[in-house]
C-alpha positions as CSV (number, residue, x, y, z in Angstrom):
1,X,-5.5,0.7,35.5
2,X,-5.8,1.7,31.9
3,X,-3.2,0.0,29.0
4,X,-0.2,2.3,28.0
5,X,0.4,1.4,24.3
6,X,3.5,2.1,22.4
7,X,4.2,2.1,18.6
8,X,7.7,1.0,17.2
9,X,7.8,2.4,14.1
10,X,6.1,5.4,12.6
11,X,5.9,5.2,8.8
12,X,2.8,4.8,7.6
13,X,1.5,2.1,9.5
14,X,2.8,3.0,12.3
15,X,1.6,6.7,12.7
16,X,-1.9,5.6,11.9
17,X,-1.5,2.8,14.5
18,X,-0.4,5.2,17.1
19,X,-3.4,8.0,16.4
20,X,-5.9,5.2,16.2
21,X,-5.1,4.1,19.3
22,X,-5.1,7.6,20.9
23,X,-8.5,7.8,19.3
24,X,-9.6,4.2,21.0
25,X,-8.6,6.5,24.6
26,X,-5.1,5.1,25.2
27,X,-2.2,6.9,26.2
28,X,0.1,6.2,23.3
29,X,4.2,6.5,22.9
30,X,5.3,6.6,19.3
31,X,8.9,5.8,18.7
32,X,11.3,6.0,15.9
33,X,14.6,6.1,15.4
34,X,14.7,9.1,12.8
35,X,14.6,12.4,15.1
36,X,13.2,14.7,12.1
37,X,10.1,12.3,11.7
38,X,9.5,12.3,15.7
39,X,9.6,16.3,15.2
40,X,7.4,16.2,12.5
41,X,4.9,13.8,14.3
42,X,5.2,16.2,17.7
43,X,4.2,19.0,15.8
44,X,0.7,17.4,14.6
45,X,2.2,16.7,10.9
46,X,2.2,13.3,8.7
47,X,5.3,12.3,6.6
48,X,2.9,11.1,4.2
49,X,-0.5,11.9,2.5
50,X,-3.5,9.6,3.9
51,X,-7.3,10.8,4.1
52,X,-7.7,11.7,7.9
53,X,-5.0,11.0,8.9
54,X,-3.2,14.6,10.1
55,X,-6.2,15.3,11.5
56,X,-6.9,12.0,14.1
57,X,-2.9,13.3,14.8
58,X,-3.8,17.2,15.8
59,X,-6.6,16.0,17.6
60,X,-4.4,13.7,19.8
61,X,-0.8,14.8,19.8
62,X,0.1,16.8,23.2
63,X,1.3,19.9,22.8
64,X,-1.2,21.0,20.5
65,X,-4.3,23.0,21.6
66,X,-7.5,21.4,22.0
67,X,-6.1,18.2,21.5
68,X,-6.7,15.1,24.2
69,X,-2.7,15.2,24.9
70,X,-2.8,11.3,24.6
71,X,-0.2,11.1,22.3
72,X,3.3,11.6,22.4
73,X,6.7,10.6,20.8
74,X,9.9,10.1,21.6
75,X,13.9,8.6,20.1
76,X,14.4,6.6,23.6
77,X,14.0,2.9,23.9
78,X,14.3,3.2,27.5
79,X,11.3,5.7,27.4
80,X,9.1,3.2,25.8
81,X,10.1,0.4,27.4
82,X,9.3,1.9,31.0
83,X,5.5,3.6,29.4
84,X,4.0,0.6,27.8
85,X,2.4,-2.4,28.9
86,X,1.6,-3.1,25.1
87,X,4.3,-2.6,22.7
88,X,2.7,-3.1,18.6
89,X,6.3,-3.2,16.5
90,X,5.4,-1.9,13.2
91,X,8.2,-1.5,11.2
92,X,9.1,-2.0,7.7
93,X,10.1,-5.2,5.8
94,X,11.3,-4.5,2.5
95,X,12.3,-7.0,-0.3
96,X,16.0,-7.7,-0.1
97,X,17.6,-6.4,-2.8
98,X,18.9,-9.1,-5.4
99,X,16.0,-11.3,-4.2
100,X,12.5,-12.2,-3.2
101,X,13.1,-12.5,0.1
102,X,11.8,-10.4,3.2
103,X,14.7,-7.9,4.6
104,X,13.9,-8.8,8.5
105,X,16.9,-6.5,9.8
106,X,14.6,-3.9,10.6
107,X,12.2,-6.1,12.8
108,X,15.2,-7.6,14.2
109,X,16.7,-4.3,15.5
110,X,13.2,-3.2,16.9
111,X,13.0,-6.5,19.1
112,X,16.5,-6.4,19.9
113,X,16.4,-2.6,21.3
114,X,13.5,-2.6,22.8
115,X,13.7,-6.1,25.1
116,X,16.3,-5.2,27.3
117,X,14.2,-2.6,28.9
118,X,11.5,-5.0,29.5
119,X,11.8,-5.7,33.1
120,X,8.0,-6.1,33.8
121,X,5.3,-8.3,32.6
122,X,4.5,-6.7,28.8
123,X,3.2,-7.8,25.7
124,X,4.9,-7.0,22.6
125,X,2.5,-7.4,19.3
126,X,4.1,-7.6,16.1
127,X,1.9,-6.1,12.9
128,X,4.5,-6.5,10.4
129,X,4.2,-8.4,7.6
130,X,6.9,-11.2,7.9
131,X,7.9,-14.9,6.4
132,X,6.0,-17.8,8.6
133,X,7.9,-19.0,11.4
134,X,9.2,-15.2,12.5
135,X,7.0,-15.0,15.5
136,X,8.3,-18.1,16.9
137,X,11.9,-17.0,16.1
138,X,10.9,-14.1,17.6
139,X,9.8,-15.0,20.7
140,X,12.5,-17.0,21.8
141,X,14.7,-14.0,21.1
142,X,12.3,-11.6,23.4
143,X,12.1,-14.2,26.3
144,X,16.0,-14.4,25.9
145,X,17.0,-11.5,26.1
146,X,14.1,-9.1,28.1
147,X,14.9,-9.0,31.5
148,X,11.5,-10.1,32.4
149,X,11.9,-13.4,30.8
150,X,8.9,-15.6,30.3
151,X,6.5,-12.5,31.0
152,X,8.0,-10.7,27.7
153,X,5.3,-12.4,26.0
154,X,5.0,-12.0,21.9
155,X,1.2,-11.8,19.7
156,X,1.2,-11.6,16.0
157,X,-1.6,-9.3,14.7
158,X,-1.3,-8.6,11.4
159,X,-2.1,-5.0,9.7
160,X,-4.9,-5.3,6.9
161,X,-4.6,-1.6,5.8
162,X,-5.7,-0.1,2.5
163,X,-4.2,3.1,1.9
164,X,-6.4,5.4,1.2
165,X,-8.7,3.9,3.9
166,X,-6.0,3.3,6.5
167,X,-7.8,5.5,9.5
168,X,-11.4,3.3,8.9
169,X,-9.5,0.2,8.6
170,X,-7.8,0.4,11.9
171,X,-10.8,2.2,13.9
172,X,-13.5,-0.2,12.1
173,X,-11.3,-3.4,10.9
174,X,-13.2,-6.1,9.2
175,X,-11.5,-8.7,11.6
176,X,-8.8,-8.6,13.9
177,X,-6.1,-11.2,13.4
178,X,-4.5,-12.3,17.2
179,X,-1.7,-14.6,16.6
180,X,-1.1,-15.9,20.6
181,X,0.9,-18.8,22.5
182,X,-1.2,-18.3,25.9
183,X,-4.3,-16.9,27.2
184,X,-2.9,-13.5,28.9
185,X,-1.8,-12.4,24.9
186,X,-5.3,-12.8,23.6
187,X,-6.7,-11.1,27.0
188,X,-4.7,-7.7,26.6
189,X,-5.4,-8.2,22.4
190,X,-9.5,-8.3,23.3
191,X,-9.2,-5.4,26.2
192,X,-7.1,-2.9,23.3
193,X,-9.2,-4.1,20.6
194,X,-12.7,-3.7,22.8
195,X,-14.4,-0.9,21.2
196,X,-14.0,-2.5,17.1
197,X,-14.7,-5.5,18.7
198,X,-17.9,-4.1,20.4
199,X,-19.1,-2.6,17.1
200,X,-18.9,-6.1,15.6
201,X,-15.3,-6.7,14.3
202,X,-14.5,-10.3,14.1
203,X,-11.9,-11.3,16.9
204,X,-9.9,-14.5,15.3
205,X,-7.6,-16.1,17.5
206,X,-4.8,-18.4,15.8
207,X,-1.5,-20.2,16.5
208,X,1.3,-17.8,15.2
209,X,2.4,-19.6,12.1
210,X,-1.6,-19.0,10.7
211,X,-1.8,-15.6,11.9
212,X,1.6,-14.8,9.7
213,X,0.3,-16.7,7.0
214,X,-2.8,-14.7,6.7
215,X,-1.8,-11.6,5.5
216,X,0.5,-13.4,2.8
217,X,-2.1,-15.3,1.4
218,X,-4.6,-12.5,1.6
219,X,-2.4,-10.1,-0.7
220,X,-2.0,-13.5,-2.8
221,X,-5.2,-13.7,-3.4
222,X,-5.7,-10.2,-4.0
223,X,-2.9,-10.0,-6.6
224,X,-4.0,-13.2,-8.4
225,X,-7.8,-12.0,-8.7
226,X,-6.4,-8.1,-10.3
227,X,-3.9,-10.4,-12.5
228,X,-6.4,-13.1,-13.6
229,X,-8.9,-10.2,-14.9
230,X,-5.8,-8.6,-16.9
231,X,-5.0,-12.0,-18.5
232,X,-8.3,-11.8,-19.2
233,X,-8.2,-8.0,-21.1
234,X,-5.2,-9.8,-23.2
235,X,-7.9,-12.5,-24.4
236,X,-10.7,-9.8,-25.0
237,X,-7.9,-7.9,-27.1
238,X,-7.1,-11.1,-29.2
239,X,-10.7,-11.4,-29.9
240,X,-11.8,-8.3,-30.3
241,X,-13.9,-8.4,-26.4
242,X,-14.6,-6.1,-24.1
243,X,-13.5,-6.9,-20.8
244,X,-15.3,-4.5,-18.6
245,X,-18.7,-6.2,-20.2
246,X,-16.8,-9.6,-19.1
247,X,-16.1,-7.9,-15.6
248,X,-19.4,-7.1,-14.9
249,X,-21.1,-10.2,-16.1
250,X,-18.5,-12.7,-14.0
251,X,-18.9,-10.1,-10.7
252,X,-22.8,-10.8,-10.4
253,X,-21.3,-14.3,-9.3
254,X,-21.4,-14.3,-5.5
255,X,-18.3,-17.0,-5.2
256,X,-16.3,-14.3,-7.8
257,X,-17.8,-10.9,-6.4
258,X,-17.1,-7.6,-8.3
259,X,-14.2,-6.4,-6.2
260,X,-11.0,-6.1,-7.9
261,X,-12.0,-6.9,-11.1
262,X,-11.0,-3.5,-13.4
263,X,-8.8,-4.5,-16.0
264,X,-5.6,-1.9,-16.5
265,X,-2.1,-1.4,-15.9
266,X,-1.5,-3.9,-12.8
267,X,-1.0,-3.1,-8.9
268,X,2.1,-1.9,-7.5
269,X,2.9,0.0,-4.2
270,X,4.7,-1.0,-1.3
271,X,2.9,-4.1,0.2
272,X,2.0,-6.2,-2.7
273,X,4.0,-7.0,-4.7
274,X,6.7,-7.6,-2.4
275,X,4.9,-9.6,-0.2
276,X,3.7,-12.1,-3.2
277,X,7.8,-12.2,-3.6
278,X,8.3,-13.2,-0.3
279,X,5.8,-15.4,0.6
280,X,6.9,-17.4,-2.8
281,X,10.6,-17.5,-1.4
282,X,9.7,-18.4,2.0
283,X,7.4,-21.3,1.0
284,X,10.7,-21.8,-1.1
285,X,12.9,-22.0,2.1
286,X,10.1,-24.7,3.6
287,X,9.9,-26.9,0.2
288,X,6.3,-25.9,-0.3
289,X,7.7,-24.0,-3.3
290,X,5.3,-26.5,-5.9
291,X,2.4,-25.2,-3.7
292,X,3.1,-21.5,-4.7
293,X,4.5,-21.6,-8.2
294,X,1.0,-20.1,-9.8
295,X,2.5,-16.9,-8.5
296,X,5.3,-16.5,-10.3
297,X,2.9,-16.4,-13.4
298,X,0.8,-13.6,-11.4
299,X,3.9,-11.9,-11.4
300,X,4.6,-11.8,-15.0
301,X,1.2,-10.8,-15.8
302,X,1.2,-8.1,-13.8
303,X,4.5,-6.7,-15.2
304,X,3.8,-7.3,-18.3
305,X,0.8,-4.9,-17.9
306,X,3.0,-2.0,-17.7
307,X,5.4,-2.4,-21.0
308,X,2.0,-3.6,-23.1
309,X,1.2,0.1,-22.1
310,X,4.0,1.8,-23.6
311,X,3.7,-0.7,-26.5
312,X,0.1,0.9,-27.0
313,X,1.9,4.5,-26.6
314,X,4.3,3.8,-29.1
315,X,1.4,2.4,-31.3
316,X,-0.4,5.7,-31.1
317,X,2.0,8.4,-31.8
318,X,2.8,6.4,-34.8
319,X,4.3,2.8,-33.9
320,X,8.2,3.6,-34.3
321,X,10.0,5.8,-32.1
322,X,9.2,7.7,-28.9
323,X,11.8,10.5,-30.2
324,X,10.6,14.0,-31.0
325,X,7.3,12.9,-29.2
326,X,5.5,14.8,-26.0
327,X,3.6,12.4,-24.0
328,X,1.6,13.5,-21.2
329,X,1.0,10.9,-18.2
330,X,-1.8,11.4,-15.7
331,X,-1.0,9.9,-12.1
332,X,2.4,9.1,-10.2
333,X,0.8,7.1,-7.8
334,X,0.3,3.5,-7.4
335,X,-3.0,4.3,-6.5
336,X,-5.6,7.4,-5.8
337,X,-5.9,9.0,-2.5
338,X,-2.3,8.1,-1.4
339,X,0.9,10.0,-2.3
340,X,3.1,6.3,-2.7
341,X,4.9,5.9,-5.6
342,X,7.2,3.1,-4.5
343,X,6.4,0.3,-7.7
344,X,4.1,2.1,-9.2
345,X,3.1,1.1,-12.1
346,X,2.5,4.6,-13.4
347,X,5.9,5.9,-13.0
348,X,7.2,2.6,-14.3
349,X,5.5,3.5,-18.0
350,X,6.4,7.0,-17.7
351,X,10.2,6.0,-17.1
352,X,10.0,3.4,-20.0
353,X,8.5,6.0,-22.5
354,X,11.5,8.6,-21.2
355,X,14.3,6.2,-21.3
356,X,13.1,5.4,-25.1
357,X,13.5,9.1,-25.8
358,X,9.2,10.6,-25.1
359,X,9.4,13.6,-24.2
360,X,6.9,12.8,-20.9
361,X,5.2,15.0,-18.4
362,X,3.4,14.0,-15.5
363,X,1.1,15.3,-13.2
364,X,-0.1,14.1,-10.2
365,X,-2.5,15.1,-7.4
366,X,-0.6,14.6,-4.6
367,X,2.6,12.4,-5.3
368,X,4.3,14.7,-7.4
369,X,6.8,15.6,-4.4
370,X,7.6,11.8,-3.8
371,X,7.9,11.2,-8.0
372,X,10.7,14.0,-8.4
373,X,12.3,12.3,-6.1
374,X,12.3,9.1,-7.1
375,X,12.5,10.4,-11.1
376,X,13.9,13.8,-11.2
377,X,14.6,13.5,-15.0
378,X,10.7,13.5,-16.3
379,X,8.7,16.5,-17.0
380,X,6.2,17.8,-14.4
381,X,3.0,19.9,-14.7
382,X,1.2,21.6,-11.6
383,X,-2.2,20.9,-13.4
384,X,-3.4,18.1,-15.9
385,X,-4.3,20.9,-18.1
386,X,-0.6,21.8,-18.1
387,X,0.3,18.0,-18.9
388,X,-1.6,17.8,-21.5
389,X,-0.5,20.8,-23.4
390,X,1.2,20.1,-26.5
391,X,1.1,16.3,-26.1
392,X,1.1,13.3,-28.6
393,X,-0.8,11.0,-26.7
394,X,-2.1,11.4,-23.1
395,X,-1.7,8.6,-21.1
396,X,-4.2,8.1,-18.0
397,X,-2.7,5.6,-15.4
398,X,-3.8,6.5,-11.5
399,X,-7.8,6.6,-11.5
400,X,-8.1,9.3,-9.4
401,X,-11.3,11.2,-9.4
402,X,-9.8,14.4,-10.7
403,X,-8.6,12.7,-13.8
404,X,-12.3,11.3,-14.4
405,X,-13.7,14.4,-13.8
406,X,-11.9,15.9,-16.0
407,X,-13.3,17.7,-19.3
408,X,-12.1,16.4,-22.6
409,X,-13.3,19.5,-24.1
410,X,-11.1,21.8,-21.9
411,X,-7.9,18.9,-22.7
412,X,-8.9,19.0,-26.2
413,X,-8.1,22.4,-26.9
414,X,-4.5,22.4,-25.8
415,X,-3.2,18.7,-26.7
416,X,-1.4,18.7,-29.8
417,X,-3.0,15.3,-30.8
418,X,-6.8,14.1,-29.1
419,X,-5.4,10.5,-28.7
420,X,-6.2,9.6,-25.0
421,X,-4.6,5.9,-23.2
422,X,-7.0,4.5,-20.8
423,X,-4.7,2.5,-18.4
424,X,-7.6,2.4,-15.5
425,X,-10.7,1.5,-17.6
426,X,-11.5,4.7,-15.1
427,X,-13.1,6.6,-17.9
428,X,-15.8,7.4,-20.2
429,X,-15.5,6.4,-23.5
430,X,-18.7,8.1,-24.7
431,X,-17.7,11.5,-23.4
432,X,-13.6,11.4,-24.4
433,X,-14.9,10.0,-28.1
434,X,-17.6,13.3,-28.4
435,X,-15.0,15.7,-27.9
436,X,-13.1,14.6,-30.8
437,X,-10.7,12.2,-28.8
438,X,-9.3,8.9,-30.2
439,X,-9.8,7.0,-26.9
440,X,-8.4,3.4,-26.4
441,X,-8.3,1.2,-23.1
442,X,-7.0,-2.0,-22.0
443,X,-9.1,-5.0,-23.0
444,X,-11.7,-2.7,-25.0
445,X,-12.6,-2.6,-28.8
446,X,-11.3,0.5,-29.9
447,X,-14.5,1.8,-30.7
């Protein structure tokens, strides 16, 4: 008899988990405990902007015609606990506020409401990103407290999502992390996981505390490469270097590769930088903190990337004072094809300049809802056009591919002053300089 899959959990992991499997031919519960998201869900709509995804949803969700009826949601615990032989738990885990450490009360409360109505053998898979040594914590608490016991069995199988790419990354994953204690875990992980598998997705099977330690150290490495080629944009600006030359002549390197290495305002978003946070604390908590102190200094170089960018704004409406002056920020985003602002390092600079009296307005090209929310007191523009108008200095700070097709010709006519901020190294500096702009990135000569 086919799996029945659940999904604990549908922010944006979740929901994309849940219409992914749909799409692998599962029948599929989602569950949340927010009844105005399950609504949303039911009627075929995503709380969140990612390419694809509202459309693997319609094609799925029952109810809707001409979809495959294969997915469904629900508010009941009970519900899910009776539908699924495979329950993946995928809520969030925030940094705790005051410190670096990972908030687990929302895992917690998924594993405690869902295990008493396991009274058959199941498998519940964690894909959150947690501190090492959760899933064993975890499992103890599941065999404790399910009525099934021992045959409440846990797997850890962490989520390697990019947003932007989140429906590819789960339908074609580069590998498949299966964190097991026993051979059944790993069997029902290979039958859910056939078809990527069959198409050549690596299948890695690991002891729990490994599998959680992958995602940490993966996002550790990710940060430290983006923050090592921003240290290096602070050396090419002492020296007068250009650090996209220096990108692109390291990149050819097979050990260094040419991912990751554009030089601007830092990362930010949801993920990232809290799980660098948290992994430092929790290796903290198990004395390894020696081992992981390099990341504090990735930290700092990454925030410092976002106030050396107001520093340069200041610089170019005249070096004194924000006051009196109209700055114009392109993207709200932490990054393109996404509408997350959470520590974005965009809004970050456009809330500096504001708070030291710029008059700033933003537009974005998809995250403008989430930005009002999250700053209601800055300026916003339906076009970048509009942004632009009347501005000191325009700022450009999420590299999406409006911004660089954009034509400084069109900008120039309606900016008060042609000065443009590169925060992306995203655009051309040939074509901004011909149309009369003063154009100035990170880590570049400034002409």
């Amino acid at each position: 008899m086919a799996l029945k899959i659940t999904v604990i959990g549908t922010g944006y992991l979740g929901a994309t988990h849940a219409a992914a499997m749909a799409e692998l031919g599962f029948e599929v519960l989602g569950l949340d405990v927010v009844p105005e998201k399950i609504e949303m869900l039911q009627r075929g709509e995503v709380p969140m902007y990612e390419p694809g995804l509202a459309e693997l949803l319609r094609r799925h969700v029952a109810g809707i015609e001409g979809s495959s009826g294969r997915l469904r949601f629900t508010t009941s615990y009970e519900e899910a606990g009776a539908f699924g032989d495979v329950h993946f738990v995928c809520v969030n885990t925030p940094q705790k506020h005051g410190e670096y450490a990972c908030d687990m009360s929302y895992v917690d409360a998924a594993f405690d409401a869902l295990a008493p109505h396991l009274t058959r053998p199941t498998l519940v898979v964690g894909k959150s990103t947690v501190p090492v040594g959760s899933a064993a914590r975890l499992a103890e608490r599941l065999a404790a407290a399910a009525p099934a016991g021992a045959d409440a069995e846990l797997a850890w199988n962490p989520e390697f999502l990019r947003e932007g790419f989140a429906v590819e990354d789960t339908l074609r994953p580069d590998r498949i992390v299966a964190g097991v204690a026993g051979a059944r875990a790993e069997e029902l992980l290979r039958e859910v996981y056939a078809t990527p598998i069959a198409a050549g997705s690596p299948f890695i099977v690991m002891d729990y505390p490994t599998a959680e330690l992958v995602k940490a150290s993966a996002n550790s490495f990710l940060a430290t490469k983006i923050s090592f080629i921003n240290a290096m944009a602070e050396v090419c600006e002492a020296a007068d270097g250009d650090v996209v030359k220096l990108a692109e002549a390291i990149g050819h390197d097979e050990r260094i590769g040419k991912k990751f290495l554009r030089a601007g305002i830092g990362f930010g978003g949801g993920c990232l930088p809290k799980d660098l946070r948290a992994f430092m604390a929790r290796a903290g908590e198990l004395g390894a903190d020696q081992a992981l102190t390099f990341l504090r200094e990735i930290d700092s170089i990454n925030m410092r990337r976002r106030g050396h960018m107001v520093e340069l704004a200041r610089d170019a409406v005249g070096g004194g004072s924000f006051l009196g002056k109209r700055v114009a920020v392109l993207g709200a985003t932490f990054k393109p094809d996404s509408d997350d602002v959470r520590d974005s390092p965009a809004l970050n600079v456009a809330g500096q300049i504001h708070l030291q009296g710029g008059q700033v307005t933003v537009y974005d090209p998809k995250g403008m809802d989430n930005a009002r929310r999250l700053f209601p007191t800055l300026g916003y523009a339906d076009s970048a056009l509009e942004a632009v108008r009347g501005a000191d200095v325009v700022l450009h700070l999420t590299e999406w591919r409006e911004f660089r097709e954009l034509d400084p010709a069109a900008l120039a006519e309606v900016a008060g002053e042609r000065r443009i901020l590169d925060g992306r190294n995203a655009l051309d500096p040939e074509l901004w300089r011909k149309a009369g702009w003063t154009y100035r990135a990170l880590g570049r000569p400034r002409a």
